[in-house]
C-alpha positions in Angstrom: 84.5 94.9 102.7 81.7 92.8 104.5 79.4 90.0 104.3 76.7 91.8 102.4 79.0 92.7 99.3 80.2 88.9 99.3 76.3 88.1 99.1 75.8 90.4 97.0 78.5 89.6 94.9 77.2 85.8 95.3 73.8 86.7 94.2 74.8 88.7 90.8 76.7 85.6 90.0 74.3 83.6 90.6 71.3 85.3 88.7 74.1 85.2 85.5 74.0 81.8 86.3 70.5 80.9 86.2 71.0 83.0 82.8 73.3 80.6 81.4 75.9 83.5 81.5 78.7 81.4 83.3 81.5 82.9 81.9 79.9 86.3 83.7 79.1 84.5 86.9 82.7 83.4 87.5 83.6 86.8 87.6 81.1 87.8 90.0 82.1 84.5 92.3 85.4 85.7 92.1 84.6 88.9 93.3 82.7 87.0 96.4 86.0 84.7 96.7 88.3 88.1 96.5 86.7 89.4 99.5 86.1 85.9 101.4 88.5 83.2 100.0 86.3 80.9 102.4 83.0 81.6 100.8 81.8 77.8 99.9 78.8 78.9 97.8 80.9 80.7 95.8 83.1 78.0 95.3 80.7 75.4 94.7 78.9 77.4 92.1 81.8 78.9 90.2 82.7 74.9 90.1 79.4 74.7 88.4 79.8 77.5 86.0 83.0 75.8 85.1 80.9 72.5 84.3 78.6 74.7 82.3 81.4 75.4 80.3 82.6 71.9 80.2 85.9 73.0 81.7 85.7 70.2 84.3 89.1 70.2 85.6 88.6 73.9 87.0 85.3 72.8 88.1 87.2 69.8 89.9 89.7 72.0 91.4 86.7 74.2 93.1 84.7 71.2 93.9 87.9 70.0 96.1 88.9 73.4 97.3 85.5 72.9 99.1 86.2 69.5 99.8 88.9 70.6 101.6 87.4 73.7 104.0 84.2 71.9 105.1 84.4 68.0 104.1 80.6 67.7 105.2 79.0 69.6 102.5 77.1 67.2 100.3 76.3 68.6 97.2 79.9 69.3 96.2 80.7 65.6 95.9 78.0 65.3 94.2 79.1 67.6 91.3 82.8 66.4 91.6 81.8 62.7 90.9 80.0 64.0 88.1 82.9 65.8 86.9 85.6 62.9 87.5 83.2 61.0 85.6 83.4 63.3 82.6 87.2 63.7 82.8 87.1 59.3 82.5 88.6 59.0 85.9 85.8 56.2 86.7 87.5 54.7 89.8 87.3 58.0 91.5 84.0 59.0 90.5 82.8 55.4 92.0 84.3 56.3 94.8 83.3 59.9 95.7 79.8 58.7 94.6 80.3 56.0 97.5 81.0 58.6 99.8 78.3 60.8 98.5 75.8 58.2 99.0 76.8 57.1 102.5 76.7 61.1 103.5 73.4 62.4 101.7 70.6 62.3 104.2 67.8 62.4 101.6 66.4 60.1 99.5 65.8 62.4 96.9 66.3 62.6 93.0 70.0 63.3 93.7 70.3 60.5 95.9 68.7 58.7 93.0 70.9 60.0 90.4 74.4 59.6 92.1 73.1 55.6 92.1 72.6 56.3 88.0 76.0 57.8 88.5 78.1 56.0 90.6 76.7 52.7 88.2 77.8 54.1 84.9 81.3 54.3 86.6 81.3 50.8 87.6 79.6 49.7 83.8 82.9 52.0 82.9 85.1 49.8 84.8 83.1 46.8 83.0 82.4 46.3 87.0 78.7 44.7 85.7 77.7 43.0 88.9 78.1 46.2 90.8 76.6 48.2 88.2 73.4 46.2 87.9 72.8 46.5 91.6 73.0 50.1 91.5 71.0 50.4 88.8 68.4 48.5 90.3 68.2 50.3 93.5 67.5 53.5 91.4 64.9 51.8 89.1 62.7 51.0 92.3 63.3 54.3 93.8 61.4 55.6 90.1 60.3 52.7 88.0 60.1 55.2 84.8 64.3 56.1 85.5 64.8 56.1 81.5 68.6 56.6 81.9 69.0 53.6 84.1 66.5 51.2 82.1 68.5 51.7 79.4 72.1 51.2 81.0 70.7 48.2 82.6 69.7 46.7 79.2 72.8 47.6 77.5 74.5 45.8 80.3 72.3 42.6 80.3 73.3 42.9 76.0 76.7 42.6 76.7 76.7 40.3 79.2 74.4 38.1 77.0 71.8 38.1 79.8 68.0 38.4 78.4 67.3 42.1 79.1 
């Protein structure tokens, strides 16, 4: 088997994907993963598929599985955060977001949105002080962030600060 048939493989998986057909692309990612177990698309993706089907602690274990082969890679910490996040593991998901942050070279909307992120973890945590600040930084990066308006006013409501 060769590199074309993992692309290819890749590439079918990733067109069910964009289909909303998860369940379909993690068979075709596993067929990528069969021939080259070190295939981090592949893994990232299927992790996505898995989030897709809200089955985040699969989507965890291929978000770390990457984690672990190239601990460079961005955009898997990304997603991982996210999905600690959703499993409630809040400490953790401030923390890969801290990583994240310190790694990403862009200031980009995901840059922007792991600040959103990484601050609902802290506001979790009822960490407010740290969660403002975060918010902040994402507001004047876009001043029409909806999401983090509105988490910063909730916030300021329960800290009985004027919003």
């Amino acid at each position: 088997m060769s590199n074309e048939e993992v692309e290819m493989f890749y590439e079918q998986g990733m067109s069910y994907l964009g289909q909303g057909e998860s369940k379909k692309a993690i068979e075709f990612f596993d067929k990528a993963l069969k021939i080259d177990e070190m295939y981090l698309p592949a893994w990232n993706d299927k992790g996505v598929a898995y989030m897709e089907l809200k089955k985040y602690v699969q989507a965890l274990d291929c978000f770390q599985r990457v984690g672990y082969l190239d601990p460079g890679i961005s955009m898997p910490l990304y997603n991982k955060g996210y999905v600690l996040l959703m499993l409630e593991r809040y400490e953790d998901a401030v923390e890969t977001f801290r990583i994240f942050l310190e790694a990403y070279p862009f200031r980009d909307d995901f840059y922007r949105y792991a600040l959103f992120l990484k601050a609902q973890g802290h506001y979790n945590l009822k960490q407010y002080d740290d969660a403002k600040e975060l918010l902040e930084k994402a507001i004047k990066k876009d001043k029409t962030f909806k999401e983090a308006r509105e988490l910063i006013i909730k916030i300021l409501k329960e800290t009985n600060e004027t919003p």
